[in-house]
SEDOTI-519942 format. One record per residue: residue number from 1; residue in one letter; x negated, y, z negated of N, C-alpha, C in turn. Coordinates in steps of 0.2 Angstrom, whole numbers, always signed. Example, Ala and Ser with C-alpha at 12.3 -4.5 7.8 and 13.67 -1.06 7.14 Angstrom:
// SEDOTI-519942
<migu><num>1</num><residu>a</residu><n_x>-66</n_x><n_y>-28</n_y><n_z>-39</n_z><ca_x>-62</ca_x><ca_y>-22</ca_y><ca_z>-39</ca_z><c_x>-66</c_x><c_y>-16</c_y><c_z>-39</c_z></migu>
<migu><num>2</num><residu>s</residu><n_x>-64</n_x><n_y>-11</n_y><n_z>-35</n_z><ca_x>-68</ca_x><ca_y>-5</ca_y><ca_z>-36</ca_z><c_x>-64</c_x><c_y>+0</c_y><c_z>-39</c_z></migu>
END
This chain:
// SEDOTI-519942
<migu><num>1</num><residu>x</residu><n_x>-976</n_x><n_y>+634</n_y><n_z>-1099</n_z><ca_x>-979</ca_x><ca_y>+630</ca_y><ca_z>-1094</ca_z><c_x>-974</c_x><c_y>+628</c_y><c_z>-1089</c_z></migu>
<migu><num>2</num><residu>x</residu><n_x>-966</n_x><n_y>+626</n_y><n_z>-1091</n_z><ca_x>-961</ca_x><ca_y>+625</ca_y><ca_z>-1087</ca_z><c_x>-963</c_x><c_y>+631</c_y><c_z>-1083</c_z></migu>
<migu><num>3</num><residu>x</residu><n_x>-962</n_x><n_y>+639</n_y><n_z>-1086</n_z><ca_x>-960</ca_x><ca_y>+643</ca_y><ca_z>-1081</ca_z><c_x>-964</c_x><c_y>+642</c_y><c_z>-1074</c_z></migu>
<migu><num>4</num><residu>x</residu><n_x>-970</n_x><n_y>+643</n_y><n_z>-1076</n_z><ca_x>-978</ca_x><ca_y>+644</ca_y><ca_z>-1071</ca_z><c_x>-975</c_x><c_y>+639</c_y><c_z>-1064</c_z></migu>
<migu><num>5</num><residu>x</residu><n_x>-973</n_x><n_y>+631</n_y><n_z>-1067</n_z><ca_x>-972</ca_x><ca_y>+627</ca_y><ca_z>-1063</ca_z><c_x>-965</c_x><c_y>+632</c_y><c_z>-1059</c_z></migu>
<migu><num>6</num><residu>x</residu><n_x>-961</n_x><n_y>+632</n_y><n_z>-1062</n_z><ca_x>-955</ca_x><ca_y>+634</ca_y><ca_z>-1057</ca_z><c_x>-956</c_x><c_y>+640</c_y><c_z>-1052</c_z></migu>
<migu><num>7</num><residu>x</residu><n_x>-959</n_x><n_y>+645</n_y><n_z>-1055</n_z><ca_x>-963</ca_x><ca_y>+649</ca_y><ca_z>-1050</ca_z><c_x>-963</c_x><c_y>+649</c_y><c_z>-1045</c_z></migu>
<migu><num>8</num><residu>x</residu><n_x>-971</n_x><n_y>+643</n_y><n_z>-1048</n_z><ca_x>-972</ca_x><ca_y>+642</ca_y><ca_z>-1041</ca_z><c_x>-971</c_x><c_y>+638</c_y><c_z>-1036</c_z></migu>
<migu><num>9</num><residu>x</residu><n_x>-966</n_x><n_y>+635</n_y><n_z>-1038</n_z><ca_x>-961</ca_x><ca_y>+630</ca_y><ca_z>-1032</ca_z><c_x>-957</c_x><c_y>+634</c_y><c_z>-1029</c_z></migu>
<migu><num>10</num><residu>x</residu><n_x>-954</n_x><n_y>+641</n_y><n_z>-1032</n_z><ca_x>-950</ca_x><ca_y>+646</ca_y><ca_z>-1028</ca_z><c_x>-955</c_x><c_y>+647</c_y><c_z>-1024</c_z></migu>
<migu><num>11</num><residu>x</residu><n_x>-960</n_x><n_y>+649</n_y><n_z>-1025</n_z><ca_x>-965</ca_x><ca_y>+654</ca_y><ca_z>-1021</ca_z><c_x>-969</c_x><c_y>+649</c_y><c_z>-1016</c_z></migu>
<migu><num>12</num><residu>x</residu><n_x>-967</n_x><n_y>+643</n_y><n_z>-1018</n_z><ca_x>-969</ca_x><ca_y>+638</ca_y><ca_z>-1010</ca_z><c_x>-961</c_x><c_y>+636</c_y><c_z>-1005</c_z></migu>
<migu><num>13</num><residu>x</residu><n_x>-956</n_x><n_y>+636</n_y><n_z>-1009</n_z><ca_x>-950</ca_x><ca_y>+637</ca_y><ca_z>-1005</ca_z><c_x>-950</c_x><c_y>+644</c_y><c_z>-1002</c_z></migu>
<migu><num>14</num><residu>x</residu><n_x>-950</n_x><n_y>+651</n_y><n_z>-1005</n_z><ca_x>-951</ca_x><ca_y>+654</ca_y><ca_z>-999</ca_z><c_x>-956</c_x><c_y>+655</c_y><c_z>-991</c_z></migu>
<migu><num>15</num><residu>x</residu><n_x>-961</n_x><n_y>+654</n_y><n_z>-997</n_z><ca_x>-966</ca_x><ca_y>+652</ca_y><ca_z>-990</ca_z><c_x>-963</c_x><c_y>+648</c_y><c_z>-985</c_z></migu>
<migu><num>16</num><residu>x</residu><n_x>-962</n_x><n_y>+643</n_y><n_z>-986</n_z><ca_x>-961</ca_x><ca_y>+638</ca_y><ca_z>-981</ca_z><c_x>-955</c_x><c_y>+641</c_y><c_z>-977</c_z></migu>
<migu><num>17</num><residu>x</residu><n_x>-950</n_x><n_y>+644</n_y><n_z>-982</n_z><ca_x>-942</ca_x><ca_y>+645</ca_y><ca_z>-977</ca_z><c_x>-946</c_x><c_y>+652</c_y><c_z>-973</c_z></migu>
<migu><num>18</num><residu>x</residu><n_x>-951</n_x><n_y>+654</n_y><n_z>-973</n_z><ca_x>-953</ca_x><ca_y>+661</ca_y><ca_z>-970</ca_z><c_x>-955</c_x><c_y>+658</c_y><c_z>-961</c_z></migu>
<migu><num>19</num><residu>x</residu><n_x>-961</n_x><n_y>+652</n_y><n_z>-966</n_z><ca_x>-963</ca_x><ca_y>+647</ca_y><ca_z>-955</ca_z><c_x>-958</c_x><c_y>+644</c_y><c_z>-954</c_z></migu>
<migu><num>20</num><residu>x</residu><n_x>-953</n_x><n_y>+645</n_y><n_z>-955</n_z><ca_x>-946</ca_x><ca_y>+640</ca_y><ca_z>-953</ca_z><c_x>-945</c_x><c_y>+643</c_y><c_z>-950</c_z></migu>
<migu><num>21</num><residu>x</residu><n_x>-941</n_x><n_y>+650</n_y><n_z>-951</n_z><ca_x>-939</ca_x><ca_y>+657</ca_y><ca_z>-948</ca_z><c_x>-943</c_x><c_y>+659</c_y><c_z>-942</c_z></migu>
<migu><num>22</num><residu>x</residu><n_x>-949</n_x><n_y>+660</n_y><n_z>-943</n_z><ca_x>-954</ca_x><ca_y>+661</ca_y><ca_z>-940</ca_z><c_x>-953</c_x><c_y>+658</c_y><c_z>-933</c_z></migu>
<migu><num>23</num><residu>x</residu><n_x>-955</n_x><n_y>+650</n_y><n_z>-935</n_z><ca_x>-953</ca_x><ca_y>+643</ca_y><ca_z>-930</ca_z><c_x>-947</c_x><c_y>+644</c_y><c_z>-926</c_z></migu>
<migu><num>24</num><residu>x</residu><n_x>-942</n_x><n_y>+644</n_y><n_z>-930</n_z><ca_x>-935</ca_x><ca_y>+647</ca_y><ca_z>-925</ca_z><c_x>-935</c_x><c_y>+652</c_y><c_z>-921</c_z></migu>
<migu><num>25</num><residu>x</residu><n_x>-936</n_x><n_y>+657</n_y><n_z>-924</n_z><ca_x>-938</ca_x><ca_y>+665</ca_y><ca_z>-920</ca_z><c_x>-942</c_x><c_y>+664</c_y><c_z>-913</c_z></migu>
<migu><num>26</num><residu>x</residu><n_x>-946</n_x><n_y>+659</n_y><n_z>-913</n_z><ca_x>-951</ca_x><ca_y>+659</ca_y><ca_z>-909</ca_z><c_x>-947</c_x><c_y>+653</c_y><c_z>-902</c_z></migu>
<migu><num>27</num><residu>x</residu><n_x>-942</n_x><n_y>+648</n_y><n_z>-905</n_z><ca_x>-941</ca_x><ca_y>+645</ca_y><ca_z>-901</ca_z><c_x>-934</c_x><c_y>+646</c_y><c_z>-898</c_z></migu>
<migu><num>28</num><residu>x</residu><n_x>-931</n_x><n_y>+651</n_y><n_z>-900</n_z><ca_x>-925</ca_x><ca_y>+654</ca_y><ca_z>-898</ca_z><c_x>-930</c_x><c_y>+661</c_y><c_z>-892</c_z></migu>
<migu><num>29</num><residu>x</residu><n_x>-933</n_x><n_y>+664</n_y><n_z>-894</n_z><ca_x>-936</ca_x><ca_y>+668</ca_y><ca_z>-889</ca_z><c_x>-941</c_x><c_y>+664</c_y><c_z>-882</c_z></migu>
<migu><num>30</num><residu>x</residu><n_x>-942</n_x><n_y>+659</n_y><n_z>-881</n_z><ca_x>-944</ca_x><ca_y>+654</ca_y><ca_z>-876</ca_z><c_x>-937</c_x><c_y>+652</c_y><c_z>-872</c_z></migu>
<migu><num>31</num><residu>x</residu><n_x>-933</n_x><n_y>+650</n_y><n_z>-876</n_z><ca_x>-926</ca_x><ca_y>+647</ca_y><ca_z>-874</ca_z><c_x>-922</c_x><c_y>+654</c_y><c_z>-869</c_z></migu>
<migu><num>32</num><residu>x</residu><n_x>-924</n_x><n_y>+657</n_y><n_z>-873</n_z><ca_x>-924</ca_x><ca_y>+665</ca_y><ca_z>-869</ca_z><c_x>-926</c_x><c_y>+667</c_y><c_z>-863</c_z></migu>
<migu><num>33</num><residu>x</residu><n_x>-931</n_x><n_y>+666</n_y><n_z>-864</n_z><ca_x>-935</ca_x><ca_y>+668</ca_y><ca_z>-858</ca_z><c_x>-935</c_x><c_y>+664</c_y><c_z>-853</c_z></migu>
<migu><num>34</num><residu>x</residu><n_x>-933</n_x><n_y>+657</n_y><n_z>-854</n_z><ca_x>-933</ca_x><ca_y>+653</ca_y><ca_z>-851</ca_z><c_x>-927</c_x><c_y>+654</c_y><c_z>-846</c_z></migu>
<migu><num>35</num><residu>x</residu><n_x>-921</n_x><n_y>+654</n_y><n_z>-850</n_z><ca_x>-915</ca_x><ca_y>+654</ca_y><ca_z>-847</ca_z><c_x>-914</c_x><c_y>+662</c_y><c_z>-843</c_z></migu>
<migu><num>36</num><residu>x</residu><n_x>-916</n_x><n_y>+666</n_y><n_z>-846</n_z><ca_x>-919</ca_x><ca_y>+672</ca_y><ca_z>-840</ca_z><c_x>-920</c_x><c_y>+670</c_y><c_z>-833</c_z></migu>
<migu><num>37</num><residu>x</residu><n_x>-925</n_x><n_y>+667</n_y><n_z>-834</n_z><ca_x>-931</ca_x><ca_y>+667</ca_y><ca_z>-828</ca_z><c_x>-926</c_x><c_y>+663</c_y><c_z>-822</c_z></migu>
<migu><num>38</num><residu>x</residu><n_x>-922</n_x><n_y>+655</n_y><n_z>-827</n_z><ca_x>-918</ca_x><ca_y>+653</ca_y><ca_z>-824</ca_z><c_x>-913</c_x><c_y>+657</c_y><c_z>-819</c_z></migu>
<migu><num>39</num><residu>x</residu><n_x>-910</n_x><n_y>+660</n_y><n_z>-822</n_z><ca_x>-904</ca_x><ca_y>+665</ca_y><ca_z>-820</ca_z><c_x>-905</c_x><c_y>+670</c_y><c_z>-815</c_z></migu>
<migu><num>40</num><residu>x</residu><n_x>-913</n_x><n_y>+672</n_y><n_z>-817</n_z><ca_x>-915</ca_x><ca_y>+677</ca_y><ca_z>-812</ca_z><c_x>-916</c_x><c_y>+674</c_y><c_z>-805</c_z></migu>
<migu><num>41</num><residu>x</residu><n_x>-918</n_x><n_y>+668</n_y><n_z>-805</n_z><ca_x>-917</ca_x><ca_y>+664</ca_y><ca_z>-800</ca_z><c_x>-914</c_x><c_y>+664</c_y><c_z>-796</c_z></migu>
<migu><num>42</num><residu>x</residu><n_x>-909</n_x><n_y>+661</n_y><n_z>-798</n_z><ca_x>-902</ca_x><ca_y>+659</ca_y><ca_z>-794</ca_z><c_x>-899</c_x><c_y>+665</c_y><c_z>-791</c_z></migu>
<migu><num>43</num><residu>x</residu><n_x>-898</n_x><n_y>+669</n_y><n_z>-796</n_z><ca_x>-897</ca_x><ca_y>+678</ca_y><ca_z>-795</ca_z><c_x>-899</c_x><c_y>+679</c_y><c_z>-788</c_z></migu>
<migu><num>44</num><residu>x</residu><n_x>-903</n_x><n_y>+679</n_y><n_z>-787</n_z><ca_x>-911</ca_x><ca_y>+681</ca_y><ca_z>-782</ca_z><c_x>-908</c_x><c_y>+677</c_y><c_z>-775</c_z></migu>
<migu><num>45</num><residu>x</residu><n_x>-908</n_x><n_y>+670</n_y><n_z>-777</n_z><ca_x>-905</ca_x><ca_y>+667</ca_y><ca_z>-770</ca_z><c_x>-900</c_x><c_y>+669</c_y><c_z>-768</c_z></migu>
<migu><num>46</num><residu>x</residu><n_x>-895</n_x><n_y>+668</n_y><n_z>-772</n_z><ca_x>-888</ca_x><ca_y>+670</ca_y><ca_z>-773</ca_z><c_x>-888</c_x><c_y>+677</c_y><c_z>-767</c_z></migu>
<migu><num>47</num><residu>x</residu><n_x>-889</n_x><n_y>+680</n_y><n_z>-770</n_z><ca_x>-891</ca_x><ca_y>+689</ca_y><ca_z>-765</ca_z><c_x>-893</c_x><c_y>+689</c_y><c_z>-760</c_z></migu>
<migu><num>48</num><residu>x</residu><n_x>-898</n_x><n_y>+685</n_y><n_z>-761</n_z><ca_x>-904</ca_x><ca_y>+686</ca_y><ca_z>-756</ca_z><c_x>-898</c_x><c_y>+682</c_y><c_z>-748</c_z></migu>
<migu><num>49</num><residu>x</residu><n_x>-895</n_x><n_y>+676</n_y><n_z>-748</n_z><ca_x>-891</ca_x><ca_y>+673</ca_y><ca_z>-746</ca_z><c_x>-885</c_x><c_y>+676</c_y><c_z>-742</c_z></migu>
<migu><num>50</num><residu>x</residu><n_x>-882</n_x><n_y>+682</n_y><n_z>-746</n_z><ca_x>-876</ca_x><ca_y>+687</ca_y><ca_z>-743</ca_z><c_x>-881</c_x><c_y>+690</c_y><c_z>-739</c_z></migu>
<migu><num>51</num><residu>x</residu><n_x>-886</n_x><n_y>+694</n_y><n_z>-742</n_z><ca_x>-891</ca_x><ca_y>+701</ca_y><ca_z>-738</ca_z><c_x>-892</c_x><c_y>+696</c_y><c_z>-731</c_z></migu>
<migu><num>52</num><residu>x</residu><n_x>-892</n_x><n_y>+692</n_y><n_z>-729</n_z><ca_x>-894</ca_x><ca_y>+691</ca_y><ca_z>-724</ca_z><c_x>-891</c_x><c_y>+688</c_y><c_z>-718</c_z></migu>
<migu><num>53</num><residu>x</residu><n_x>-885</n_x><n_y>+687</n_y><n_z>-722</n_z><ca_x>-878</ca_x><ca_y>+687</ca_y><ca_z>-717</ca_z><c_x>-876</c_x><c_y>+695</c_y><c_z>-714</c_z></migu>
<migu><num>54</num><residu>x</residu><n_x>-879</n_x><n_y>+698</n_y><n_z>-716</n_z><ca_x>-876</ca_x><ca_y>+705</ca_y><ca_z>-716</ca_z><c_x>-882</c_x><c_y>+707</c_y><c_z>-707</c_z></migu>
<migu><num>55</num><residu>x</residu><n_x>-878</n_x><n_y>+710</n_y><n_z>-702</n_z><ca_x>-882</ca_x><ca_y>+712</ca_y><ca_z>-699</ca_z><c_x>-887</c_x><c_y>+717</c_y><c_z>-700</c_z></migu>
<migu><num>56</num><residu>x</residu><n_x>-893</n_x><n_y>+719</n_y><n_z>-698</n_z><ca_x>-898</ca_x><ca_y>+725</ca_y><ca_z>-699</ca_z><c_x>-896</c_x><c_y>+729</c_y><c_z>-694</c_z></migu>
<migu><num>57</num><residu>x</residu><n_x>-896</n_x><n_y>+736</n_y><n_z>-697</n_z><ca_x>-894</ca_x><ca_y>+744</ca_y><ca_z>-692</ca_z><c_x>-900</c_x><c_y>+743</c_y><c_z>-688</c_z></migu>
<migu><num>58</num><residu>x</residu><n_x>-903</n_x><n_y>+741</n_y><n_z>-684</n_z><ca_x>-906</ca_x><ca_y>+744</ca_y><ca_z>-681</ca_z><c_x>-907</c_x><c_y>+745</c_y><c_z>-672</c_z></migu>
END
């Protein structure tokens, strides 16, 4: 009887530690994307700001 119980408390601690991972996983790729978007921003103005100091050949 002891066994059956220990089991299945392993087998509810992995579960759980699986949606925790999962959880992370997910909120580390947001924080990602996020800070991308961020950066490509800046990047973009940044460039965009020289590019137009620069006369046009024409």
């Amino acid at each position: 009887m002891k066994t059956n119980a220990k089991l299945a408390s392993i087998k509810f601690q992995n579960g759980a530690t699986m949606v925790e991972y999962i959880i992370m996983a997910s909120l580390i790729a947001v924080i990602c994307i996020v800070v991308v978007g961020v950066l490509g921003n800046k990047t973009n103005a940044l460039f965009g700001g020289s590019a137009a100091s620069y006369p046009t050949g024409g």
